[in-house]
Structures are given as C-alpha cells and as structure tokens.
C-alpha positions as CSV (number, residue, x, y, z in Angstrom):
1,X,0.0,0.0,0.0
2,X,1.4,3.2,-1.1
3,X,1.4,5.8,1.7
4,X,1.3,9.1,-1.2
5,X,-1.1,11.8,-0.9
6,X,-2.4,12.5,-4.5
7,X,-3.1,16.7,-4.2
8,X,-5.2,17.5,-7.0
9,X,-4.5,20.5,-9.2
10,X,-6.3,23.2,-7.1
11,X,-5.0,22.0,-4.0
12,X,-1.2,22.3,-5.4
13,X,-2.2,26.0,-7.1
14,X,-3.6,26.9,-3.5
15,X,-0.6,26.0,-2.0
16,X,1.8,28.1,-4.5
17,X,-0.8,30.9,-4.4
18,X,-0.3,31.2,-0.5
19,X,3.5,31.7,-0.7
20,X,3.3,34.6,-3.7
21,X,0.3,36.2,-3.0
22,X,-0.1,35.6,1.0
23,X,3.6,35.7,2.0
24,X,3.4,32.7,3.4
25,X,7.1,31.5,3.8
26,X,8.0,27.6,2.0
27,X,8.7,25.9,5.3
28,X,5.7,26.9,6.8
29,X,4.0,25.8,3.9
30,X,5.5,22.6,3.7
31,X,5.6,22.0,7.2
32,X,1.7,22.8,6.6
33,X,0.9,19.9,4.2
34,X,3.1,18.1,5.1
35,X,5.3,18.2,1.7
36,X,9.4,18.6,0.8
37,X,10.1,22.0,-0.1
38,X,12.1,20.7,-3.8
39,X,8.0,19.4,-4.2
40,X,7.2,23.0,-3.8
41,X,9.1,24.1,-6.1
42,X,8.7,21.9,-8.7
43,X,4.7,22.7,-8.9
44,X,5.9,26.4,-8.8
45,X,8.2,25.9,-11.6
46,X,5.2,23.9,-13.9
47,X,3.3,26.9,-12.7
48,X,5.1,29.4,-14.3
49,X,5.8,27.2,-17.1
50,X,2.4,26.5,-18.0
51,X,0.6,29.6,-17.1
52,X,0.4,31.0,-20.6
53,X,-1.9,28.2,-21.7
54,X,-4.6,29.8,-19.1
55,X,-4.6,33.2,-21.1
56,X,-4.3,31.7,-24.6
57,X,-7.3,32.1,-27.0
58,X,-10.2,29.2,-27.2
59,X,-10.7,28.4,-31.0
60,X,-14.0,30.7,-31.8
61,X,-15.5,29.5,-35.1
62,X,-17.7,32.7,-35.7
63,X,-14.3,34.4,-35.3
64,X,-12.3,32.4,-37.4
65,X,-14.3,32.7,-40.4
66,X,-14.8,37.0,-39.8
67,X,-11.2,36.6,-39.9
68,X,-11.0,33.9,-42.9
69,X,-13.3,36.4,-44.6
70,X,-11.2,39.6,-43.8
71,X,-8.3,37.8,-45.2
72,X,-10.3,36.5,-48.5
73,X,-11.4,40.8,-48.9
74,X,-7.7,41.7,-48.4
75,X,-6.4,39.5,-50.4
76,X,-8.7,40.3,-53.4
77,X,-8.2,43.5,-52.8
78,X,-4.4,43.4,-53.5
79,X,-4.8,41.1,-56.5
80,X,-6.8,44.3,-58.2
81,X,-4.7,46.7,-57.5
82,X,-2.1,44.6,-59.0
83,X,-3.9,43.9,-61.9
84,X,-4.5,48.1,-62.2
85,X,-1.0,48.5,-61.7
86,X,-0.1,46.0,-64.7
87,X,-2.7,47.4,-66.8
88,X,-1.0,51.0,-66.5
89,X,2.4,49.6,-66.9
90,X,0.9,47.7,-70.0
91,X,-0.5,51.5,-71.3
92,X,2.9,53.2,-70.5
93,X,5.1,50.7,-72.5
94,X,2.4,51.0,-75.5
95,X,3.1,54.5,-75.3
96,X,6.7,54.4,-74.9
97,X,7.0,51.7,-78.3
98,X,5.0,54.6,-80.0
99,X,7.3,57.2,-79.3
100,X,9.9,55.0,-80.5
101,X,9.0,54.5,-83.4
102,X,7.3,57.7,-84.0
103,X,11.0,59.5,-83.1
104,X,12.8,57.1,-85.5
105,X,14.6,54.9,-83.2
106,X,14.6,51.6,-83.0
C-alpha cells in the first residue's frame, strides 16, 4: 500500500498561491501539508511554465471565419490593385513603343 497523498491540481495552485500572493514563507507551507520544499518548487516551476496556456485564446468559429473572410477581402483586394497597376504599366510601354518609333529609333 502506497502511503502518497495524490493533491489534486487546485489543492497544489492553492498552496503556491499562498507563498506569492499571501507571504506565506515555503517551510511553513511545507511543514503545513506536510510536503518537501524541492516538491514545492517543482509545482511552482510547472506553474510558471504553463501559465500561458490559461490566457491563450479558445478556438471561436464565428471568429475564425470573420477573420477567414477579412483575409479573403484583403487578399482580393491586393490582387486588383495589381492587376491596375499592370494594366497601367501595359498602357505606358504601349506609349513608350509609340514614341519609338514615331521618333525614329529603334
């Protein structure tokens, strides 16, 4: 029979929380719950480690596609302005031939 305590999540982000935010010091902590300071630390360490993941995004499918969509406009948008750009180049070397051939040179 294994004589470990299983601390759930909350239980372990309590603990950390009472150190930084409390004052708390460790080896009251551990003393506390009855836990090795090194296993303090390590949850502390995977806290800060991890903690971005609680402030990342969810997936939003409404928001995905406004976005999808915004890049679709954007990117149609640039294609025409391309294609203006191109015509006018097309119109100036038309000219420029023109005047070539119009001033005698070939």
């Amino acid at each position: 029979m294994s004589s470990r305590r299983k601390l759930t999540p909350e239980t372990k982000i309590s603990i950390v929380r009472e150190h930084l935010v409390d004052g708390v010091p460790i080896s009251d902590l551990c003393d506390k719950h009855k836990i090795h300071p090194t296993q303090y630390y390590a949850w502390q360490k995977q806290l800060f480690e991890n903690g971005a993941t609680c402030f990342t995004r969810k997936a939003n499918s409404a928001n995905e596609k406004r976005q999808d969509d915004a890049r679709q406009k954007q990117i149609e948008q640039l294609q025409a302005k391309i294609q203006s750009k191109n015509e006018v180049v097309a119109e100036l070397l038309e000219e420029h031939v023109k005047l070539k051939k119009a001033s005698g040179a070939s």
